[in-house]
C-alpha positions in Angstrom: 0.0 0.0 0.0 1.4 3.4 -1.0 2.3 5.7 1.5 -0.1 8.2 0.5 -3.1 5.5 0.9 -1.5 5.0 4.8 -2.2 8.8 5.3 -5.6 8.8 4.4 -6.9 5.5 6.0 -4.7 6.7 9.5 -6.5 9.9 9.2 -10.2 8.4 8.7 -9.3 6.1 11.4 -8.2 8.6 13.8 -11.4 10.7 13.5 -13.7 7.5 13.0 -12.2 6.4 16.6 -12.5 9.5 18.6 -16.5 9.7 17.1 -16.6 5.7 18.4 -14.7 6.1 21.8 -17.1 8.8 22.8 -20.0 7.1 21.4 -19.3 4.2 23.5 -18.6 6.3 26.9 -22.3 7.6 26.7 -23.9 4.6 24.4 -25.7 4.1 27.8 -27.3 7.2 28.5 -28.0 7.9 24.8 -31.3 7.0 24.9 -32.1 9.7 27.1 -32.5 12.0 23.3 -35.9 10.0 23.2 -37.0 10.4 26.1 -36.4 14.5 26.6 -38.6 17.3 25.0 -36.7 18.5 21.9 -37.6 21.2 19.2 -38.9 21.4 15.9 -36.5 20.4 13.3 -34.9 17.5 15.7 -33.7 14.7 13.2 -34.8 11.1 14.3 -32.0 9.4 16.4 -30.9 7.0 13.7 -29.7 9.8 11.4 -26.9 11.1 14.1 -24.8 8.2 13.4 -24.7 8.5 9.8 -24.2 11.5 9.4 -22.0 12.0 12.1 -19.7 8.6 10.0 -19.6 11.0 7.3 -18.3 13.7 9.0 -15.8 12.2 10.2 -14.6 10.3 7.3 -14.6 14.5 5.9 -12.5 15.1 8.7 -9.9 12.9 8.7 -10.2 13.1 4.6 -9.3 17.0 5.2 -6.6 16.4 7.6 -4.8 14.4 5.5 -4.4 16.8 2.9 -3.2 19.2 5.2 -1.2 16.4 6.6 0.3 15.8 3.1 1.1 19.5 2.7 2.7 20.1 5.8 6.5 20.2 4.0 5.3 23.3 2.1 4.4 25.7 5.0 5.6 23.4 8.4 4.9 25.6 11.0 1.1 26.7 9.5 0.8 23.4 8.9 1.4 22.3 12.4 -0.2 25.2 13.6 -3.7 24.4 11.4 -3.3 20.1 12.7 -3.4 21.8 16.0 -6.3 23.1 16.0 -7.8 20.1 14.3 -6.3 17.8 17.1 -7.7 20.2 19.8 -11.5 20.2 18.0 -11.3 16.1 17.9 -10.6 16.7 21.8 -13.3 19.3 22.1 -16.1 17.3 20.0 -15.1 13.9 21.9 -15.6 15.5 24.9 -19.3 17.1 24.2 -21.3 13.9 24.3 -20.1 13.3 27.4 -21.3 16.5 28.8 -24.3 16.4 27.1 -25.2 12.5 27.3 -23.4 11.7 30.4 -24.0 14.9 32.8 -27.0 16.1 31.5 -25.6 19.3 31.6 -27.4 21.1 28.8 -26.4 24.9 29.4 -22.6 23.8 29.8 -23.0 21.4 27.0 -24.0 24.2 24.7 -21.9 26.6 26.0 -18.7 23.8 25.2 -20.4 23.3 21.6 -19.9 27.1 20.8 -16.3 26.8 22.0 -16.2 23.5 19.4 -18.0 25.8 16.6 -15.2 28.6 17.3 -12.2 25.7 16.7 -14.2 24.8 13.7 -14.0 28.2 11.8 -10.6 28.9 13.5 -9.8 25.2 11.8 -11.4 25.9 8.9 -9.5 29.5 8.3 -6.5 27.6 9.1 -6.7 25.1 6.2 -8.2 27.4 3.4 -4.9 29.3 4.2 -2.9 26.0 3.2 -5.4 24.0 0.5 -8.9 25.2 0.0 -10.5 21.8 -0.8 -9.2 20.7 2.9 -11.2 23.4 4.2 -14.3 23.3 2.1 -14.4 19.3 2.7 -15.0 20.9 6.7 -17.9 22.9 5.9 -20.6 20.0 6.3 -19.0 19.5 9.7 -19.3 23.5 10.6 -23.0 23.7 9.5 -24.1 20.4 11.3 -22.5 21.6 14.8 -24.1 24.9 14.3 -27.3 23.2 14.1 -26.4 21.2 16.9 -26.3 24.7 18.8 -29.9 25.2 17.9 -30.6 21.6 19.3 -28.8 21.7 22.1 -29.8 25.3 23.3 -33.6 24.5 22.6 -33.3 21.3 24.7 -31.7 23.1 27.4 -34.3 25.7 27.4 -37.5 23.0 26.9 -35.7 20.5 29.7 
């Protein structure tokens, strides 16, 4: 397998595992979604995984091609996997605090810190390869919608 192959499956696999680590922390207390009042607009619970699977893939998709990059501008480069490192750190940690705790004000609060990494990422990897950025978009829009679920919850609960 070529080297550049290893990149990208590495970089899927890293994002597909933090989604599935924190999955399976709070895969007990994730049926609460059913059971709370939630907004208009709420998506069914089967959709979350898949569409959070895509994200991911996305993710890791985009990393690698800043990953790939990195010779050209090192320190940007390190600087923009950074942030990306730190928003797989902030996203793993926001089921937990939403599923785990309950804690629905915090939880949203900690999910606009997440969509703040996002654009900062996002900024970061335009700077070095526009598609890498654009391919985060999907993942900025859905977390931003998560905001509007998560803040509504919070407020009906």
């Amino acid at each position: 397998m070529c080297k550049r192959v290893k990149i990208y499956i590495v970089s899927i696999l890293i994002a597909l595992g933090t989604g599935a680590l924190s999955a399976s922390l709070v895969k007990d207390s994730i049926d609460i979604y059913g059971k709370i009042n939630r907004p208009p607009l709420s998506p069914p619970s089967i959709l979350f995984p898949i569409v959070w699977t895509i994200l991911y893939v996305l993710m890791g998709i985009s990393s690698a091609m800043i990953y790939e990059r990195r010779s050209n501008r090192i320190t940007e480069s390190q600087n923009a996997l950074s942030l990306y490192g730190a928003n797989l750190i902030v996203n793993f940690t926001w089921s937990i605090i939403f599923f785990g705790f309950n804690k629905y004000i915090f939880s949203f609060i900690w999910l606009l810190f997440l969509l703040f990494i996002i654009i900062q990422m996002i900024l970061s990897f335009k700077k070095l390869y526009a598609p890498a950025a654009y391919l985060q978009i999907p993942y900025a829009v859905w977390v931003a919608f998560a905001g509007y679920l998560n803040l509504a919850i919070a407020i009906l609960n």
